[in-house]
C-alpha positions as CSV (number, residue, x, y, z in Angstrom):
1,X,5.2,-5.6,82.1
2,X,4.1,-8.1,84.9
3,X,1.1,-9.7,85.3
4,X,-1.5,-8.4,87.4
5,X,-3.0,-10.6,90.7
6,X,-6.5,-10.5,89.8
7,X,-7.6,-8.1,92.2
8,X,-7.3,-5.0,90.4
9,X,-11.0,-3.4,89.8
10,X,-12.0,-2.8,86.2
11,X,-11.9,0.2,84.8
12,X,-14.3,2.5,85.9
13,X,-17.1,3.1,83.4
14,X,-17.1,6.1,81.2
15,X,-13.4,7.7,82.0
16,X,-14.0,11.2,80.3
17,X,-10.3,11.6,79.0
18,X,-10.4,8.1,77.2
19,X,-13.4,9.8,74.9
20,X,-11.5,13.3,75.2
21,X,-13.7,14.9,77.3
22,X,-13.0,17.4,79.8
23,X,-13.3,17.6,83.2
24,X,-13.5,21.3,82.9
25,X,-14.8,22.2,79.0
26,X,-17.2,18.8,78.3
27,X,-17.0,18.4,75.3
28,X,-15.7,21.7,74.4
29,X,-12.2,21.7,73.1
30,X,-9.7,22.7,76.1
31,X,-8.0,26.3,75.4
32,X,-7.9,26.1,71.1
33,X,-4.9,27.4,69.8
34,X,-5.5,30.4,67.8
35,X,-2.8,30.6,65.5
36,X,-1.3,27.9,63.3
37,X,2.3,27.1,62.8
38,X,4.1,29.6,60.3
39,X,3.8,28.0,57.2
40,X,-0.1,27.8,57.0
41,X,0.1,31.6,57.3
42,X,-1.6,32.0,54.4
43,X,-4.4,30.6,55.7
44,X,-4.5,32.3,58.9
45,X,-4.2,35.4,56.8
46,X,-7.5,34.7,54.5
47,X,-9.2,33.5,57.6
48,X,-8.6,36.4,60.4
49,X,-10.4,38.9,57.3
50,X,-13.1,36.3,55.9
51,X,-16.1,38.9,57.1
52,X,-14.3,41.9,54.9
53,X,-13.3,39.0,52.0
54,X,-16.9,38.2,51.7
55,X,-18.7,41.5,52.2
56,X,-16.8,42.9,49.0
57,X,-17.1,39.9,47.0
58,X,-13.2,39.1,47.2
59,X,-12.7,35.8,48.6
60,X,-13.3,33.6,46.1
61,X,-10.3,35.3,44.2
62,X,-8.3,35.4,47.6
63,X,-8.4,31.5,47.7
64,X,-7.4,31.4,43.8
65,X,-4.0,32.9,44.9
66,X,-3.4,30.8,48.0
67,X,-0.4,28.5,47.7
68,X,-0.9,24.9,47.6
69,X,0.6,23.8,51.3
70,X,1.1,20.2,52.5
71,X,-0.6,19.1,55.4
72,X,2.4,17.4,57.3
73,X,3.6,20.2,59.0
74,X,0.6,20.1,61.3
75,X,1.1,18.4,64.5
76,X,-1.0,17.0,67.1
77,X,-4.8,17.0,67.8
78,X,-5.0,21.3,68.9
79,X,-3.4,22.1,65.1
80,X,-5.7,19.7,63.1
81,X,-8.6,21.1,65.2
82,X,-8.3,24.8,64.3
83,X,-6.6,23.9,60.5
84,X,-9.9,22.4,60.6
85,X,-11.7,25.8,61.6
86,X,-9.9,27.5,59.6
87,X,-10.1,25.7,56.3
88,X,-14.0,25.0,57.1
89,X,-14.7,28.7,57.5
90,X,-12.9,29.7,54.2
91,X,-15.0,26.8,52.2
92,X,-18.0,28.2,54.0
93,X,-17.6,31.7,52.7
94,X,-16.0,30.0,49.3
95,X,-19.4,28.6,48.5
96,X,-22.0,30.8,49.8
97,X,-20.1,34.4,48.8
98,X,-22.7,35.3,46.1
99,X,-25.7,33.9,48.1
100,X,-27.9,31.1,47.0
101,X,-28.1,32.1,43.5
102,X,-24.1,32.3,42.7
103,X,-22.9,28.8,44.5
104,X,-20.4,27.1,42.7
105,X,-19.9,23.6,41.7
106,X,-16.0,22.9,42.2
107,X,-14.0,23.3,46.1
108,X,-10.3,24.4,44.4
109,X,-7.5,21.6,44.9
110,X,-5.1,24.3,47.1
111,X,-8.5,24.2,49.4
112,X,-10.1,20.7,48.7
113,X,-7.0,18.4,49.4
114,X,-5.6,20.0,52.5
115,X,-9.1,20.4,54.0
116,X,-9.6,16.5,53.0
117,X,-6.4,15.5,54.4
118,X,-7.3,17.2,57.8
119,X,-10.3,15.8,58.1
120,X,-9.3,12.5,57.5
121,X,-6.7,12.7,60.3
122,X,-9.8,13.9,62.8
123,X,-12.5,12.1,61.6
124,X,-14.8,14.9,61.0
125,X,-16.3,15.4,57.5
126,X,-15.0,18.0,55.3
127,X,-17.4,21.1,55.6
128,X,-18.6,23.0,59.0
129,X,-20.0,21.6,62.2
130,X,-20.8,22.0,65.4
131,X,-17.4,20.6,66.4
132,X,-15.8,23.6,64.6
133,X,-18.4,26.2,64.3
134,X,-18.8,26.2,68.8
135,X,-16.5,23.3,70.3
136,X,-12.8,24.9,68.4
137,X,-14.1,28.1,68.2
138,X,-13.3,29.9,71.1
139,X,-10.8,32.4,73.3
140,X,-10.3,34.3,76.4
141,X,-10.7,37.7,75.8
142,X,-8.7,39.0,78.3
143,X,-8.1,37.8,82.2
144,X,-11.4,38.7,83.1
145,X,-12.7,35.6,81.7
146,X,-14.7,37.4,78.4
147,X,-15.0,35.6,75.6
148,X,-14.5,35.9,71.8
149,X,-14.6,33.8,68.3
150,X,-11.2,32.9,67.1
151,X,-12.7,32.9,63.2
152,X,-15.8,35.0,62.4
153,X,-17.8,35.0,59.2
154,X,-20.0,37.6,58.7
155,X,-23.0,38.8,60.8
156,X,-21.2,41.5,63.4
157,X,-22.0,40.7,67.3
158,X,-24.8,38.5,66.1
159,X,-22.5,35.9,64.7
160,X,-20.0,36.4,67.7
161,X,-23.2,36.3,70.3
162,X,-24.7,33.1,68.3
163,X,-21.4,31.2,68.4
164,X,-20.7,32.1,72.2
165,X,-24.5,31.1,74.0
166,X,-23.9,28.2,72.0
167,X,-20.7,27.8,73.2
168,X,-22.5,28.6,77.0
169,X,-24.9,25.7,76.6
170,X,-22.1,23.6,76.1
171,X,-20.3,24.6,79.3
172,X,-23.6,24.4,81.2
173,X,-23.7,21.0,80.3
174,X,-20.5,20.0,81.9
175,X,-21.8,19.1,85.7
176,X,-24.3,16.8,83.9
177,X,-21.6,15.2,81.8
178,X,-19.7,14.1,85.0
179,X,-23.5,13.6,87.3
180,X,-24.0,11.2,84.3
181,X,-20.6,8.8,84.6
182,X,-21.5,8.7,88.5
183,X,-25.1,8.0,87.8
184,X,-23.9,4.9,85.8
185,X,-21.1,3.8,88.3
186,X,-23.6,4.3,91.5
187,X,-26.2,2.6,89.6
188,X,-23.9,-0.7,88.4
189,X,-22.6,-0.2,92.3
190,X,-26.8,-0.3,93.5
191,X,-25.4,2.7,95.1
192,X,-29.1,4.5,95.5
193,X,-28.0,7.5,97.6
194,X,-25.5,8.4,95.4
195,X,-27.8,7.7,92.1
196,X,-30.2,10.1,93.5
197,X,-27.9,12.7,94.0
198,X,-26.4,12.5,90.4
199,X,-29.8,12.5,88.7
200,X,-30.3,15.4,90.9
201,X,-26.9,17.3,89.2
202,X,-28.0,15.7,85.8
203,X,-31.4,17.9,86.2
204,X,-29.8,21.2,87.3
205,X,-27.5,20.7,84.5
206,X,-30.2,20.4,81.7
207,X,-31.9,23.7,83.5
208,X,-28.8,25.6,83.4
209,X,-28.6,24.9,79.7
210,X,-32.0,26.2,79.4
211,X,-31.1,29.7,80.9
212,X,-28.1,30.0,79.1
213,X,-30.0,29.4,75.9
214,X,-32.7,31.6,76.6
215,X,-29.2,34.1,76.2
216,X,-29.8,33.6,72.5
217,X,-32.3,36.5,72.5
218,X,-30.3,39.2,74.1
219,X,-27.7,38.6,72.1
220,X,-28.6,37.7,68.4
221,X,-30.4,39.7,66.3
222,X,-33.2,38.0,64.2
223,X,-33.6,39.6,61.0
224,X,-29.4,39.2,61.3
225,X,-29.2,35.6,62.0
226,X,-31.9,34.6,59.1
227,X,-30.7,36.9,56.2
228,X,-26.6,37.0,56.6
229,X,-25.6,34.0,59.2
230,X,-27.4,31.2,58.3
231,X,-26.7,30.2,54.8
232,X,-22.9,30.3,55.5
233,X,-23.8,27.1,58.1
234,X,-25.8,25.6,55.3
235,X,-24.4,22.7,53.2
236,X,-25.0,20.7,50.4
237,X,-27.0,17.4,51.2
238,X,-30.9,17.7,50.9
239,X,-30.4,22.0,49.7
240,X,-32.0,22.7,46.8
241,X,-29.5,25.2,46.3
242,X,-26.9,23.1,45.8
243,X,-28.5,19.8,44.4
244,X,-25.7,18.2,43.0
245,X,-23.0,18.6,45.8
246,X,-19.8,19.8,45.3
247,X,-16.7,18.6,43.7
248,X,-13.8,18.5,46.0
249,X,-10.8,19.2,43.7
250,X,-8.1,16.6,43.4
251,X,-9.9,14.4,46.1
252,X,-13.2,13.0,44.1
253,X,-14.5,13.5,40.5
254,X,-17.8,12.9,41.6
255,X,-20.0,15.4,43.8
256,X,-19.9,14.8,47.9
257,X,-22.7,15.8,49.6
258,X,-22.3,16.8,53.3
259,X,-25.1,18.5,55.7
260,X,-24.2,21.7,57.2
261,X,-23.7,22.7,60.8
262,X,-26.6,21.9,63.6
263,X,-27.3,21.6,67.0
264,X,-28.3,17.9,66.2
265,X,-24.4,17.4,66.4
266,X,-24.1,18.1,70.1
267,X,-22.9,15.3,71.6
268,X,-24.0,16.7,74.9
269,X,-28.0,15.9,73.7
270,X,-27.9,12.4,72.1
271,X,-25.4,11.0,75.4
272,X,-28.6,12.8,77.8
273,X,-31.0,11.1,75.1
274,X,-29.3,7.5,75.6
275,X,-28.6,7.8,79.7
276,X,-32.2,8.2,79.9
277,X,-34.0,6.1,77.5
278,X,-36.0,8.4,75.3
279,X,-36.8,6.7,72.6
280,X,-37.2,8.9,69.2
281,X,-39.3,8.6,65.7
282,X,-37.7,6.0,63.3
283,X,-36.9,9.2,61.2
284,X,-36.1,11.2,63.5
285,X,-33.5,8.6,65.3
286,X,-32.1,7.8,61.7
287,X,-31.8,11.7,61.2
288,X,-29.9,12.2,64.6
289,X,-27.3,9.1,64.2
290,X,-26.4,10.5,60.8
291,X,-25.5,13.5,62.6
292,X,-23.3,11.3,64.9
293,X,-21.1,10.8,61.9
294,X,-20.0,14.8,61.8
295,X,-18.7,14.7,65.9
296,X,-15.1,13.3,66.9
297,X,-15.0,9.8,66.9
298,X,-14.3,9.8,70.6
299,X,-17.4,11.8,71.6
300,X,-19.2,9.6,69.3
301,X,-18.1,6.6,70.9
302,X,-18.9,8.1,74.3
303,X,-22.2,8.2,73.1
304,X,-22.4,4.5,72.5
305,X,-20.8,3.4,75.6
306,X,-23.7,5.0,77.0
307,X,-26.3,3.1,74.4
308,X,-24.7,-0.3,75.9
309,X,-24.6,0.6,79.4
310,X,-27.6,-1.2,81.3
311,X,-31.1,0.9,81.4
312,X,-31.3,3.5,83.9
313,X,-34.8,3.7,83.5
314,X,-35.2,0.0,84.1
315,X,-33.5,0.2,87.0
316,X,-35.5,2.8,88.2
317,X,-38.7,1.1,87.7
318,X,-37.3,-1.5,89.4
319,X,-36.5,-0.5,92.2
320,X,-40.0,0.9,93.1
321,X,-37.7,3.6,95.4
322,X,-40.2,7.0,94.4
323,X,-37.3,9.8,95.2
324,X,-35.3,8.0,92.6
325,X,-38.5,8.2,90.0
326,X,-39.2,11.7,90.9
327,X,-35.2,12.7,90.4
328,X,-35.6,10.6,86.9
329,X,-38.5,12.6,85.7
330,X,-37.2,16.1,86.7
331,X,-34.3,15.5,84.5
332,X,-37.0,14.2,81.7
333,X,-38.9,17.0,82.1
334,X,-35.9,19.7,82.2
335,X,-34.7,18.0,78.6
336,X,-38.3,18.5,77.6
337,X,-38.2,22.1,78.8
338,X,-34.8,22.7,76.8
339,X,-36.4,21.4,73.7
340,X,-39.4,23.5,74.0
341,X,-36.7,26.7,74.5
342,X,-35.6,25.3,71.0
343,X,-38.8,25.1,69.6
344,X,-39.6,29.0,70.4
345,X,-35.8,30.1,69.7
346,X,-36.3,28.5,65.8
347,X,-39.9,30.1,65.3
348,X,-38.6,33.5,66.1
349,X,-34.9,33.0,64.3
350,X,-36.5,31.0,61.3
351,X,-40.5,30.7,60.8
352,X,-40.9,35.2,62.1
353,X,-37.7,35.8,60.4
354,X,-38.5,34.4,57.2
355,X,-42.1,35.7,57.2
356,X,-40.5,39.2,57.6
357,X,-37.9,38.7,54.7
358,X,-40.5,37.5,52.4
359,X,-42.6,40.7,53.5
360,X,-39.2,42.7,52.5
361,X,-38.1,40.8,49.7
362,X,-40.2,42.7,47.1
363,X,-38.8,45.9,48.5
364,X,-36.7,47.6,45.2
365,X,-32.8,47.8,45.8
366,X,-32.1,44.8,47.4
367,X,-28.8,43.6,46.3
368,X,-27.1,40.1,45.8
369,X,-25.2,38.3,48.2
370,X,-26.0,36.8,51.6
371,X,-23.6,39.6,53.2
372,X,-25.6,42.3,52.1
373,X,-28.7,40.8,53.1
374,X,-30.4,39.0,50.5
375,X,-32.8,36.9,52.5
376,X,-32.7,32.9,51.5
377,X,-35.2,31.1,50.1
378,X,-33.6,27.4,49.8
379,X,-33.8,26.2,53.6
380,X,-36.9,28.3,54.6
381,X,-38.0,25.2,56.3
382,X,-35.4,23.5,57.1
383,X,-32.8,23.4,59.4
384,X,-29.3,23.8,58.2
385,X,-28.5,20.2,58.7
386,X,-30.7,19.4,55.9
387,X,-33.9,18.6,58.4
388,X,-37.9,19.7,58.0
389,X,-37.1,22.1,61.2
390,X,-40.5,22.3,63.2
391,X,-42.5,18.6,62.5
392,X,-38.5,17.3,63.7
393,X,-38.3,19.5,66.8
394,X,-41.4,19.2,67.6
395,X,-41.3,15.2,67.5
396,X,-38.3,15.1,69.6
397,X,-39.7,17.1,72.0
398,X,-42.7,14.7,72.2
399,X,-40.9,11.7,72.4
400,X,-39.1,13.5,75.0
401,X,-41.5,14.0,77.0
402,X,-42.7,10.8,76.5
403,X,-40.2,9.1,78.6
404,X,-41.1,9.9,82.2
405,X,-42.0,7.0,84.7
406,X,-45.8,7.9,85.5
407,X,-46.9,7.3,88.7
């Protein structure tokens, strides 16, 4: 390899596909595969009928008779990502198949050690997150574009429509994922025309993730989501439910304790959060970067490329140029309105919701099991990433809104 004459330009900041992002999907994996190769058939198999497994109370038996099957065969990053589904959608249902009250204590080895193994290789932490649960979890329908789950738990079209306007948000957030590389290059460039212009895509990014998460309510049922969906998101850090973790057979004697899936693992939020300086709660930051640790690697370090990048709000204010402070703030203030949407999305899917199962929990008849709707108790107020839900949304949005330029 010859040496170079010195006039090559550095690379440019932030090339998407050196933190595996898309130029299409953002941080959406790029056309999942859906089937693994033939040996891990047996875990396709358990997988494709987890909602049927768990409503009758048969899974936990189902995974007793799987074969304990090597990892090696798995190739490339597309098979680890949905071995990774897959195996974190059987745990899921594994641990949460009697509810609340029947968790057990012990992941099997034919379970634990390929799940660990496959982690490992991706970086992700062994239970489900938002990187499998939304980002690996998706396929075309048919050629008209419609979209489906590739592995569902239970909870009918409300599970299918929670994963897919998640899934939406994501893909709404693409234009700002690239308005926010050119942002950085125009504003290392003192490129002000072409700064403005990308804070200006940044902002009608962050309000088309607004209107596809407003989606949530057409789609999801309430009284669905809060009774059968979300303890099979929950984990087992900071759930009374599970206090003492869980033993992952044949990988650790000793209890792990992981928090379960939440929208605090977008990566799409914290890199929007870092471009433009909002600064959070000392709790609430130390909350959000532990989530960091449950993305890819890549996106994570994509997120602290942006952390070291030099201030776009500085160089805002310093530039006393008002169209550029007025196109700062309107993306401020559209990340402010998302949160907000959040905000009313949890009171009506959590704080309503479990006023209503409370109201219905005395009712006679009501049967074991988180399939069958017996309404939790253990997370009523938190979030399923182990958070006190409303004084930590509520902060963020605050803070959030604390970060425009005034006048």
């Amino acid at each position: 390899m010859e040496a170079g004459d010195g006039t090559e330009e550095p690379p440019l900041p932030l090339a998407l596909p050196r933190f595996q992002v898309s130029e299409e999907f953002g941080f959406l994996l790029p056309n999942p595969l859906t089937e693994l190769p033939e040996p891990y058939g047996p875990w396709m198999d358990v997988a494709h009928e987890l909602p049927q497994l768990i409503t009758s109370h048969r899974l936990r038996s189902r995974v007793h008779q799987m074969p304990q099957l090597s990892t090696q065969h798995l190739r490339g990053r597309e098979e680890l990502h949905l071995a990774h589904l897959v195996l974190s959608f059987i745990t899921m249902g594994y641990v949460w198949q009697e509810g609340e009250q029947g968790t057990v204590q012990v992941l099997p080895r034919n379970l634990a050690v390929p799940y660990w193994e496959v982690s490992e290789a991706l970086g992700l932490p062994p239970i489900l997150s938002h990187a499998d649960f939304v980002l690996a979890n998706w396929r075309r329908k048919d050629p008209n574009g419609n979209l489906d789950t590739i592995i569902a738990l239970p909870g009918g079209e409300s599970l299918r429509g929670f994963v897919l306007v998640t899934l939406l948000v994501e893909k709404a957030a693409v234009p700002g994922i690239k308005a926010m590389v050119r942002a950085l290059r125009a504003m290392l460039q003192s490129d002000e025309e072409t700064l403005h212009r990308a804070l200006g895509e940044l902002a009608g990014a962050i309000e088309a993730m607004n209107k596809a998460l407003r989606r949530m309510h057409d789609h999801v049922d309430p009284a669905v989501f809060y009774t059968v969906i979300r303890i099979f998101l929950s984990g087992w850090k900071d759930n009374p439910a599970m206090p003492a973790g869980l033993v992952y057979e044949g990988v650790s004697e000793q209890p792990l304790a992981f928090s379960g899936g939440s929208a605090a693992q977008s990566t799409v939020l914290h890199a929007f959060d870092e471009l433009l300086g909002i600064h959070h709660s000392q709790d609430t930051t130390a909350f959000l970067h532990r989530m960091r640790n449950y993305m890819p690697p890549p996106h994570r370090a994509f997120v602290e490329e942006i952390h070291r990048a030099p201030s776009l709000k500085q160089h805002v204010l310093s530039s006393g140029d008002r169209r550029l402070r007025d196109a700062f703030n309107r993306c401020v203030s559209a990340l402010t309105d998302f949160r907000s949407c959040h905000i009313t999305i949890v009171t009506k899917y959590i704080s309503v919701a479990a006023a209503k199962a409370k109201a219905g929990r005395a009712e006679p008849g009501t049967r074991a099991g988180p399939a069958l709707g017996q309404p939790p108790t253990a997370l009523e107020a938190k979030g399923t990433g182990g958070s006190h839900i409303f004084s930590f949304l509520k902060s963020i949005r605050d803070t959030t809104r604390e970060g425009m330029i005034s006048a």
